[in-house]
C-alpha distance (Angstrom), angle and dihedral (degrees) to the residues before:
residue distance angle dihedral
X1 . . .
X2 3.68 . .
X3 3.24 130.4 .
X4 3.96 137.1 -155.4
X5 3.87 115.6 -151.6
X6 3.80 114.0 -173.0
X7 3.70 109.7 -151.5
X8 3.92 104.0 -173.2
X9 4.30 105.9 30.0
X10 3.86 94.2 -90.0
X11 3.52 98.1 150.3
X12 4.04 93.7 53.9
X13 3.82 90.5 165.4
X14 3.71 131.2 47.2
X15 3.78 100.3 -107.8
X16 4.21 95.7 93.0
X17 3.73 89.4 47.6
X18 3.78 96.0 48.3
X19 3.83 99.2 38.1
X20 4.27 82.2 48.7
X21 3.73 92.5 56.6
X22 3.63 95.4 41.1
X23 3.12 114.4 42.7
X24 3.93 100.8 34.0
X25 3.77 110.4 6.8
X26 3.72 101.3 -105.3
X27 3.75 121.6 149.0
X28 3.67 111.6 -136.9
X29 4.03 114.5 -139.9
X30 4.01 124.0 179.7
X31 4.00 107.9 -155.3
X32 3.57 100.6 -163.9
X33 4.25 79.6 -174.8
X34 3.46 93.2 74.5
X35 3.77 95.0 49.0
X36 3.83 125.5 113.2
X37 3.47 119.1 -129.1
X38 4.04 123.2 -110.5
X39 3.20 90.2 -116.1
X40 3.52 101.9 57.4
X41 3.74 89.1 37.0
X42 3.66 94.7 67.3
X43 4.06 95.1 32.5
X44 3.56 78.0 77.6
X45 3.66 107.2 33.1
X46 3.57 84.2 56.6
X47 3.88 102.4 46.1
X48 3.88 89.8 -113.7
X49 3.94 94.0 117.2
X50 4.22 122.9 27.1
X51 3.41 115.3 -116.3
X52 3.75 83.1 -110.1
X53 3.70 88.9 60.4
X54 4.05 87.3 52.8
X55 3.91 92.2 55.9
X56 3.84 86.1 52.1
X57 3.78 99.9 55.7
X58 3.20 92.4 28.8
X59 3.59 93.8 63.1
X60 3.74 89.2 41.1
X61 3.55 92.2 55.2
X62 3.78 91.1 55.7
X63 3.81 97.6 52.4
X64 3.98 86.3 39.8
X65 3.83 79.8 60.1
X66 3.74 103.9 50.6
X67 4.19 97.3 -118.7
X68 3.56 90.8 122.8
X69 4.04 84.5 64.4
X70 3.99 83.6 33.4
X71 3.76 94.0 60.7
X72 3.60 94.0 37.2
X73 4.18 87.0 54.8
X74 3.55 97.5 52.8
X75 3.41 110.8 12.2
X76 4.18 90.9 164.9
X77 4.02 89.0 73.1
X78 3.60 80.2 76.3
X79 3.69 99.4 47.4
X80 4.28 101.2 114.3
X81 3.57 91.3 -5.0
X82 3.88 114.6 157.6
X83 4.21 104.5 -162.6
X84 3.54 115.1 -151.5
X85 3.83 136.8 -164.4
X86 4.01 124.1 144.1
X87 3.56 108.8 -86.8
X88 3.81 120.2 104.5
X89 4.00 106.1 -148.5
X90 3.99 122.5 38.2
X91 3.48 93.5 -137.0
X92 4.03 85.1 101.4
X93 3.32 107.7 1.6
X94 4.11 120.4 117.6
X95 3.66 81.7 -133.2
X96 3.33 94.3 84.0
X97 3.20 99.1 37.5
X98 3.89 88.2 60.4
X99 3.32 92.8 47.5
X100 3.86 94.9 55.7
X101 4.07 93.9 46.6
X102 4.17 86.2 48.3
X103 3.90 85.1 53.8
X104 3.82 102.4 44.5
X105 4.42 88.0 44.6
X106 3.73 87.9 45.3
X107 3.67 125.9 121.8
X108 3.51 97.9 -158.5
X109 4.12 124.0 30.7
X110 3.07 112.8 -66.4
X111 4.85 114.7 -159.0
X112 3.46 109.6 -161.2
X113 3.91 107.1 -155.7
X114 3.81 117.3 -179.1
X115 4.07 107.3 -135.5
């Protein structure tokens, strides 16, 4: 089973959460713990933090929220997870960054493949 994990709110209606369960079977799951605040969101954006700076909080803001003990809890809601958010490339994209503190606070391995 697959699931999809939106990590910043991008499906704000209901249509990618029905069409996911219909059509292929894929639970839909927002994890509001995984998602970056506004503020650090348009720090960035706006050139008022580097993306270096993002990472940083970022990661704070994940411990400061408990997923590392989360992940390391029940590391099979991960297992075929696809996380989404709105940016295109990982390069910087929190995305990734999620991804890569889910895998090192993981009980089990964790592949991070970029779709």
């Amino acid at each position: 089973m697959r699931t999809l994990l939106d990590t910043n709110g991008f499906a704000k209606d209901q249509d990618l959460k029905y069409f996911l369960q219909t059509i292929n079977g894929i639970p839909y799951v927002y994890q509001q713990e995984l998602t970056p605040t506004k503020e650090i969101m348009t720090g960035f954006r706006d050139k008022k933090i580097t993306w270096l700076e993002f990472e940083e909080i970022y990661n704070g803001l994940l411990e400061t929220r408990g997923v590392a003990d989360m992940v390391k809890k029940d590391s099979g809601q991960f297992e075929n997870a696809c996380l989404l958010c709105s940016e295109a490339e990982p390069t910087h994209c929190h995305r990734r960054l999620a991804a890569e503190f889910i895998k090192a606070n993981a009980s089990v391995a964790v592949e991070i493949v970029h779709l």
